[in-house]
N, C-alpha and C positions, 0 to 999 in steps of 0.2 A: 533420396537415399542419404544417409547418417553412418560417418566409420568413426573411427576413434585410432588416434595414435598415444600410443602410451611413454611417457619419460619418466626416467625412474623408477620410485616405487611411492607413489601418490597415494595417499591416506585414502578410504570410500566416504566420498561426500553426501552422498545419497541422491545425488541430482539427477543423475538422469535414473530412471527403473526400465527403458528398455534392454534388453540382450542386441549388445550393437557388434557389430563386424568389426573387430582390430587390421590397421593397414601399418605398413612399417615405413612408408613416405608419407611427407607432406605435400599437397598440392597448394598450390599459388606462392608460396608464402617463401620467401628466403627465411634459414634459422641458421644464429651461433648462437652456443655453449659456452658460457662463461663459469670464473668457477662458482659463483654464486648464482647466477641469472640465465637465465631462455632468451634468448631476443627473436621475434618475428616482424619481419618486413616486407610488405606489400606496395609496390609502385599504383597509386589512385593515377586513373584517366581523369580527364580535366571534369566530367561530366560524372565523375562517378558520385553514387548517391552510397553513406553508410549510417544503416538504421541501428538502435538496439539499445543495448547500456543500460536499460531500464533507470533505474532513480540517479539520473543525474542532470547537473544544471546543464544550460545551454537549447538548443534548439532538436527538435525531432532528428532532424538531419546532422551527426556531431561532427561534419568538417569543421574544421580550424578548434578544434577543441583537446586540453589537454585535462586527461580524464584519470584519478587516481581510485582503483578499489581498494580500500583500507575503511572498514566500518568506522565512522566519526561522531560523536556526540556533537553538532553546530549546527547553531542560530542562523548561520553565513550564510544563506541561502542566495549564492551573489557568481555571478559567470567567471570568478572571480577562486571560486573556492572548488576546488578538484574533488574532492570527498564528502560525500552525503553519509546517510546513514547504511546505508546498502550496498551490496556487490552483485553486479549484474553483469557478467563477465561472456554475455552473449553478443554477435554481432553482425549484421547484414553487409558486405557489399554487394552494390548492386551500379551494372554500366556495361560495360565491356566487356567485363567477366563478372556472375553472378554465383556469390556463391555464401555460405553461414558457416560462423567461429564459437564455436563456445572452448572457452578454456577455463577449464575447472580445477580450478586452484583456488584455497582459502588463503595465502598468503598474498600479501600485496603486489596487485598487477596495475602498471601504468599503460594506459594508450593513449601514442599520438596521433590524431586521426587530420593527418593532413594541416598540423598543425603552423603556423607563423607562415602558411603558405609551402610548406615541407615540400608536396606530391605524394606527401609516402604513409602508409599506415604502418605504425610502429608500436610494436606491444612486446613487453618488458615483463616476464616471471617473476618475481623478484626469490625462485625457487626454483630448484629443478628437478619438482617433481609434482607432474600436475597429467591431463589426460586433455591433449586437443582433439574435441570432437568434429568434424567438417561437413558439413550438410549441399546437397548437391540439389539444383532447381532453376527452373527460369527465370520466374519471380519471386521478389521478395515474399508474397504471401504463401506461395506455396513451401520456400522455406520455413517459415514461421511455423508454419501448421505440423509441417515434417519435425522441426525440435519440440510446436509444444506436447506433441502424442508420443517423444519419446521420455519426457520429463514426467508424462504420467497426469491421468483427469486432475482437476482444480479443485479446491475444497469449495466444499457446497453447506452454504452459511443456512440458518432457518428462514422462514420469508420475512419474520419481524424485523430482521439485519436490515432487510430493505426501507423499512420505516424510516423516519426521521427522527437523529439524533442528535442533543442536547447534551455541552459538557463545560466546563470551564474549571481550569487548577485555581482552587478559592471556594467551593460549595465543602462550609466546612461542619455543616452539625446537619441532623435530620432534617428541620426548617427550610433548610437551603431547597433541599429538594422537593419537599412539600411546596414550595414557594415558586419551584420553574416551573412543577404541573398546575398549580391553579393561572399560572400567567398564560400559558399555552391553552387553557380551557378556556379561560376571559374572553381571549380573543379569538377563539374559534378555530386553533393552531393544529395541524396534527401533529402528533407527539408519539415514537414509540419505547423510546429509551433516553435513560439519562446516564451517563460515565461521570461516573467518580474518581477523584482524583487524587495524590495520597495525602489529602489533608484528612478522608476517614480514617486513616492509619492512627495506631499506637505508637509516637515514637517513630511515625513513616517506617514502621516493619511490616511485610509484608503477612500476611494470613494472621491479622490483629485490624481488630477494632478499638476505638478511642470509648472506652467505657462511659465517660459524662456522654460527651457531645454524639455518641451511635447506640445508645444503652439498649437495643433492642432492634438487631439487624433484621431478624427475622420477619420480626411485625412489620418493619418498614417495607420490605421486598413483598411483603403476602397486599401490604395495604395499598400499593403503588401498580399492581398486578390487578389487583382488582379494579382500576382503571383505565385497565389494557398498556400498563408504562414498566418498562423492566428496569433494575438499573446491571448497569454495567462498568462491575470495580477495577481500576488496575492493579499490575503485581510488574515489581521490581524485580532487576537479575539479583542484585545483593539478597543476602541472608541476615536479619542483624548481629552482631554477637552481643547475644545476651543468654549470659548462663540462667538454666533453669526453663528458658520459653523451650516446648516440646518441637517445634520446630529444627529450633538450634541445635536442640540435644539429641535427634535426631541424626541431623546431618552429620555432626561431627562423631555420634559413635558409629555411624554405617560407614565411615570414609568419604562420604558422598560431596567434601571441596576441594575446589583448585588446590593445588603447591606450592610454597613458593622455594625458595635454590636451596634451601636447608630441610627440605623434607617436613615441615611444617605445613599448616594451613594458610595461603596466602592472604593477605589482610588489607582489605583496602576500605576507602571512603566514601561513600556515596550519601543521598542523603539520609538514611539513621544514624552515619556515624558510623563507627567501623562495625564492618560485615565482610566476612567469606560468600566466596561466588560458586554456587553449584558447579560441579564439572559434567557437563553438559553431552562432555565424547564419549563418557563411561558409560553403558547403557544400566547399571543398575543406580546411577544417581539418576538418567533421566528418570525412570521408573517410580524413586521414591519422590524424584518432584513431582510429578504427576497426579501423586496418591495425594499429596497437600492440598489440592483445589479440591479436595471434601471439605473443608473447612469451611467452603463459600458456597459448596453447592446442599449441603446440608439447610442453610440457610435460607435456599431457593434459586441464589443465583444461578444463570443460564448465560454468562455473557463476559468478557472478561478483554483486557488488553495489556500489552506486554511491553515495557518500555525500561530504558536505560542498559538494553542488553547486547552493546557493540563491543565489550560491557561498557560505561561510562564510568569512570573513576575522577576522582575528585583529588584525590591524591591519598598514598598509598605505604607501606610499611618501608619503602625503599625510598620515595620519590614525595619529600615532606614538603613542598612547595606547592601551595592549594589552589587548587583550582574552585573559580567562583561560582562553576557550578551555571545551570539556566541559561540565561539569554544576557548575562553580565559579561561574559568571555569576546564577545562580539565588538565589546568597547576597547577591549584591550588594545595597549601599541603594539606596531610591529614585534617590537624584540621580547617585549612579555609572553605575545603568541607563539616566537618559536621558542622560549624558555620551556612554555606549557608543551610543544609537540615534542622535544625533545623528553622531557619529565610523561609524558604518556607512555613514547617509546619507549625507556628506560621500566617503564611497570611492567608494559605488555611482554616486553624479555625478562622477566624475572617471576614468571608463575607458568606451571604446567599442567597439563593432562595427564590423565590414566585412560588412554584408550582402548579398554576391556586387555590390559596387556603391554600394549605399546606408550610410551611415554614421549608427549609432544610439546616441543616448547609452544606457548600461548599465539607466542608474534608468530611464527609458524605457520598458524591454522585461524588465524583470528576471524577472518570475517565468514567464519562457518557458526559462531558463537550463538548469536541470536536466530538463527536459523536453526537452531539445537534444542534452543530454551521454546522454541515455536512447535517442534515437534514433542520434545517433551510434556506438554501443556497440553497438545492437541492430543496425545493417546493417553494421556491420565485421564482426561475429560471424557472420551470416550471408554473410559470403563467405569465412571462416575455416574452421568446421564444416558439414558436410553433414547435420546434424541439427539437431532442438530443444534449445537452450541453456536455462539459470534464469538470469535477468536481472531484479533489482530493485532499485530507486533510492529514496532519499530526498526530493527535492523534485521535484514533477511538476503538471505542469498538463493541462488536458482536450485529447485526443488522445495523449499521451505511454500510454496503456494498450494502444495498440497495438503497441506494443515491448519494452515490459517490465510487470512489477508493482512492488509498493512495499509499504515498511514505514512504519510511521508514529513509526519517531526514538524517540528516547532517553524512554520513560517511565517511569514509576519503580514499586517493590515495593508497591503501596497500592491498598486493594477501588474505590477510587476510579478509578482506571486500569484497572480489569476490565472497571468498566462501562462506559466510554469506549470498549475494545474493543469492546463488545455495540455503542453506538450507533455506532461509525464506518463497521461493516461493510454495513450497509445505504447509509449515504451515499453512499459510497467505490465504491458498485456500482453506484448512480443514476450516476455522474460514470464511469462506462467502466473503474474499476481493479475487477476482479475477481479478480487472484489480488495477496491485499493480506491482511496480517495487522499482530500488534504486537511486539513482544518479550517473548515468553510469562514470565511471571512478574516483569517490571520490568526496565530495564534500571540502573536506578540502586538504593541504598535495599538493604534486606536482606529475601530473600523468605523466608518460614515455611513449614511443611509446608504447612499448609493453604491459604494461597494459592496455592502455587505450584499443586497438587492440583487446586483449582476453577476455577483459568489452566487448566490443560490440559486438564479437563472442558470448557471452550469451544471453545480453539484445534482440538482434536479435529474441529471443524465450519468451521473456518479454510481456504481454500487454500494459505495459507504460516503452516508450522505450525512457527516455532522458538524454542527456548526462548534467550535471550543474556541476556548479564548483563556490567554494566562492572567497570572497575578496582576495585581497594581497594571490593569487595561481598563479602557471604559467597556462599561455591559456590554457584551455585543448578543444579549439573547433577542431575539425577533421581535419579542413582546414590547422590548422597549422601546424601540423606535415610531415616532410620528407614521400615520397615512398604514393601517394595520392591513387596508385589504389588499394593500402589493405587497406585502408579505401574506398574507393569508390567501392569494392569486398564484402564489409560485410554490407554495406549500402542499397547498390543494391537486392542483398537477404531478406533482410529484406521486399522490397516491393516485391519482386518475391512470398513468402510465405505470402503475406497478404492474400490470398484465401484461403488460410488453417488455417490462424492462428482468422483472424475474423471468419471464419465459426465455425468452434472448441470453440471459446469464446462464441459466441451466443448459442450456442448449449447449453453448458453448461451450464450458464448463466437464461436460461430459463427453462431449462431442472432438476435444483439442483445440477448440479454436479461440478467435480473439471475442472480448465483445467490445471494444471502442478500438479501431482502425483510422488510421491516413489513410486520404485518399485516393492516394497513390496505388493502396493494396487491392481496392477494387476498380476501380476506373484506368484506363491504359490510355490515359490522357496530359500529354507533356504538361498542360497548363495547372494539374491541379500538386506535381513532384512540390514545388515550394512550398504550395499553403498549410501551414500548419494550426492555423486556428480555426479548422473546418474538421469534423470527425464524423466517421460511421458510427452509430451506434447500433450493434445487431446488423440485422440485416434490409430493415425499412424505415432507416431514420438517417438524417444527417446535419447533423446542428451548428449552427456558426456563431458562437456565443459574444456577447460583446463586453470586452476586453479593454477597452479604452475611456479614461475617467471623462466625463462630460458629454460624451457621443450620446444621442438618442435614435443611432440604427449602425448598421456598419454595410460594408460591401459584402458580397455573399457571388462566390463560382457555381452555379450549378453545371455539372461535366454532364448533363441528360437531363430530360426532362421531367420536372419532379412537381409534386403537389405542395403548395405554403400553407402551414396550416400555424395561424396566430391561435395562441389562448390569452384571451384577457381577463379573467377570473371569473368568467362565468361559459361561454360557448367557444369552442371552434372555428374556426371561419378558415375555411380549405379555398385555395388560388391557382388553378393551372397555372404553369410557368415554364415560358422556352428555355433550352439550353441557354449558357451564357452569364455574362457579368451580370447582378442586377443591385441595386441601393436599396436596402431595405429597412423600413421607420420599425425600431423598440423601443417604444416608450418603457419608462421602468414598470416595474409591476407584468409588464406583461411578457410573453416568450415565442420566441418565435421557431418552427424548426421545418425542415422539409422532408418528404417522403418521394423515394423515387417513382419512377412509373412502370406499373406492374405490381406493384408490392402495397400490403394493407398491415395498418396500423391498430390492432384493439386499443379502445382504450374503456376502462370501468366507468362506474359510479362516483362520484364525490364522498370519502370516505375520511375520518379523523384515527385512524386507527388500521393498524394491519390484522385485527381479529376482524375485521367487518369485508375482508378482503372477498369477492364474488365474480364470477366469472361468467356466472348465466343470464349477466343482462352487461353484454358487451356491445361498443360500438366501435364502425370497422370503419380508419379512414384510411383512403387511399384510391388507386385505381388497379388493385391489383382484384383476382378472383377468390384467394384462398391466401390462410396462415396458419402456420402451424404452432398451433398455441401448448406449451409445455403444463401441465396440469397434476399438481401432488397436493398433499396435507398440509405442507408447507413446513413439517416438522421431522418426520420420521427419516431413517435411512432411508427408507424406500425410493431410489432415487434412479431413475431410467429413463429409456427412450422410450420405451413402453406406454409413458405417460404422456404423451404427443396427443392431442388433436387435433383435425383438422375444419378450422372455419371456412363459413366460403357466405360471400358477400350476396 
């Protein structure tokens, strides 16, 4: 059960789309009213577990963590740093008393969840006017499943999304890209997409091409397509100001940018240089952004990603102190860093909305921003393409997964950032993003064989599954590294288990549910509450990836008895195995994962491509009798339960 208690008069976030029951108490939680701020406080049992938060650092479980929602452009990807790119402002406790928080509010909310050893869960409005939803349930999973059917199904990507993807900021002329698909052909790679990054840009403005180094997008996308490779460009939140681009001239005679305190268009810096930021809460600017991804889809494009829109500013018409932008801010001192957080604040209060009506200060509403720019995107495109697009954004707030997915920004080459992947993906699913991944092998930093290797022994289990890497990094594409068939053993896999892993995501997807889970949510088993680098995937898979630089296996909990089934780049080898602890040998190159008992595993053909994707000569491992295999075009809306089969062994 799901109520909602309402304060004040809180803007419509679009997060949740169920019709929910209004209560006019809160249960569990002591609240004061300050004249700025909400405060809720919840006394934690010693034993109490609380799940949620979606994209933030720290551990699945965020006791002792002090956690700020405030959309952040940062490299800092460090236990260290409160604020990521996203606001996931959903929450589980679960012990003594079980029960779910979502509090929907776009301005900045802090929680201390049990924090310096507190006892106390403590969360902080930093408004007072937001809408606490409270969700009622035994266990955590059953809460989860109750928020994510009231947030509304999951955007459901085409099945080439599921392919493997190829990206790095630096592919800066047609060549470049010509040059990743013959390396990935060489060596026998699959390949379904490559992201571009704004080195295609004019000027890094967005809905422009670099006339010498792109003189012919078209061709490129038709010739790159013909080898079953899409590309997939980014688009920036900035607009440039350049008089005369139709874009520009566009936005500024429809009204369609931010304000800033003089009723002008507010002006900030990002990288073209100064650019106004679409207003995003106005529903006829999203509508005219929307209508701009004709520019790309004309072209052919089918695929797109959305970044710098927490929005990222660089510095600003008010706030002339410049930020360096990238992965440079990371190195800053102390006092430079709060120079810049202060000089960000100072911007984000000084530009407005026009919300069809209502005018809202920016700092206000901020971390609804990029979760704006995600819906805008997602319904232009669909009245652009008559198909399913790949659509994923950087800064997103709960409901924004109904439109697109998300990466989780700029992290860096370090086993530290592996495991970060393992714990986000479970969050990131509780909170509605289900086709969510990271920058497989760092995007900063210089990645090694073997990371990169035991990165994509993960991402293999990932719904967005690509490998990017930034400027001035060593290559990290696949092809370049020594010993090609443990990369070309884990690549290979990844399409072998596309039958499982789309059916599983659509399932869920459709269904409310998760598709990578803690253990915890399905086993009622004390011993597996702490492990967090053990995941469900779907519902016949459970993988224990290894996370740790130099190990050739790690330990692994089975809570029941489950089937081991090694790939070593050519067959399967399935292992009965009792419940319990056991040590388990991964050599690189190879993957290991288990299947419980009762449950069956499809998996395809050896395929280099997701047009070659087939389903009528499927192999079933496991010991269960029957699966229920999800089956579409892989492209159309046509998207249902309808499309279920059932295999049986």
């Amino acid at each position: 059960m799901i109520t909602v208690k309402v304060f004040g008069d809180p803007i419509p976030t679009g997060a949740v789309t169920a019709t929910v029951p209004q209560r006019d108490r809160v249960e569990h939680l002591q609240v004061s009213v300050a004249e700025k701020t909400i405060t809720f406080v919840y006394k934690l049992g010693t034993e109490d577990v609380v799940y949620g938060l979606g994209e933030t650092m720290g551990r699945v479980n965020k006791r002792g963590g002090h956690y700020i929602s405030f959309n952040t452009d940062t490299a800092e990807h460090e236990d260290s740093n409160p604020s990521l790119y996203a606001s996931h402002n959903f929450l589980i406790v679960w012990g003594r008393e079980t029960f779910g928080l979502f509090f929907d509010s776009p301005a900045k909310t802090e929680f201390w969840v049990d924090h310096q050893g507190s006892g106390e869960l403590r969360v902080v409005c930093h408004s007072r006017d937001l809408r606490l939803y409270q969700i009622a349930g035994e266990r955590p999973y059953e809460i989860c499943r109750t928020f994510l059917k009231a947030i509304g199904p999951g955007y459901l990507p085409p099945r080439w999304a599921f392919g493997y993807g190829q990206s790095r900021f630096g592919y800066a002329k047609e060549q470049d890209f010509l040059d990743v698909v013959r390396g990935h052909e060489e060596k026998g790679f699959p390949l379904d997409y490559i992201c571009m990054d704004i080195d295609y840009m004019d000027g890094f403005a967005d809905f422009t091409f670099h006339p010498q180094r792109f003189p012919d997008p078209k061709g490129l996308v038709e010739k790159l397509k013909d080898r079953g490779i899409r590309l997939v460009p980014i688009v920036d939140a900035g607009i440039k100001i350049a008089p005369g681009d139709p874009v520009y001239e566009s936005g500024l005679k429809g009204g369609h940018f931010c304000r800033d305190r003089e009723g002008g268009c507010f002006r900030a810096a990002v990288w073209p240089g100064w650019t106004h930021f679409p207003d995003f809460f106005n529903t006829k600017a999203r509508e005219w952004f929307g209508k701009q991804y004709k520019f790309y889809t004309d072209f052919g494009f089918e695929g797109f990603w959305n970044d710098m829109n927490e929005p990222a500013i660089f510095y600003s018409q008010y706030s002339r102190t410049k930020k360096l932008g990238f992965f440079l801010d990371m190195f800053l001192g102390e006092k430079r860093k709060e120079e810049k957080a202060r000089a960000m604040e100072r911007d984000y209060k000084s530009f407005y909305h026009d919300m069809d009506g209502r005018r809202l200060r920016h700092y206000d509403v901020h971390d609804l921003y990029g979760a704006l720019m995600t819906r805008a995107s997602s319904e232009g495109l669909r009245k652009l393409l008559p198909h399913r697009f790949l659509l994923f954004s950087r800064s997103s707030y709960i409901g924004a997964g109904r439109y697109g997915g998300i990466w989780t920004g700029d992290n860096t080459s370090k086993w530290e950032h592996l495991l970060l992947n393992v714990r986000h993906m479970p969050s990131l699913n509780m909170c509605g993003f289900l086709y969510s991944g990271a920058d497989t092998g760092g995007f900063m930093g210089n990645c090694d064989r073997e990371l990169l290797l035991r990165w994509l022994a993960f991402s293999v289990f990932t719904p967005l599954m690509r490998n990017h890497a930034g400027k001035f990094t060593k290559d990290q594409e696949a092809y370049r590294f020594e010993g090609p068939e443990d990369f070309r053993s884990i690549l290979t896999l990844r399409y072998r288990l596309l039958p499982y892993l789309y059916s599983e995501f659509m399932k869920a997807s459709l269904e409310g549910d998760m598709f990578m889970k803690p253990l915890s949510f399905v086993y009622e088993d004390p011993t597996v509450v702490p492990i967090e680098d053990q995941l469900m995937v779907g519902d016949s898979l459970m993988i224990a990836p290894v996370v740790t630089q130099g190990a050739t296996g790690r330990r692994v909990y089975l809570p029941e008895p489950m089937t081991m089934v090694r790939w070593d780049g050519d067959t399967f080898t399935c292992e009965a195995m009792d419940r319990g602890w056991r040590e388990i040998s991964v050599p690189l190159g190879q993957v290991v994962f288990f299947i419980p008992e009762g449950k069956l595993l499809p998996v395809g053909k050896a395929i280099t491509n997701t047009a070659q994707y087939d389903t009528e000569d499927l192999t079933l491992l496991g010991t269960g009798n029957s699966y229920r295999l999800y089956t579409d075009d892989g492209l159309t809306h046509h998207c249902d339960l309808q499309n279920i089969v059932t295999l049986t062994k």
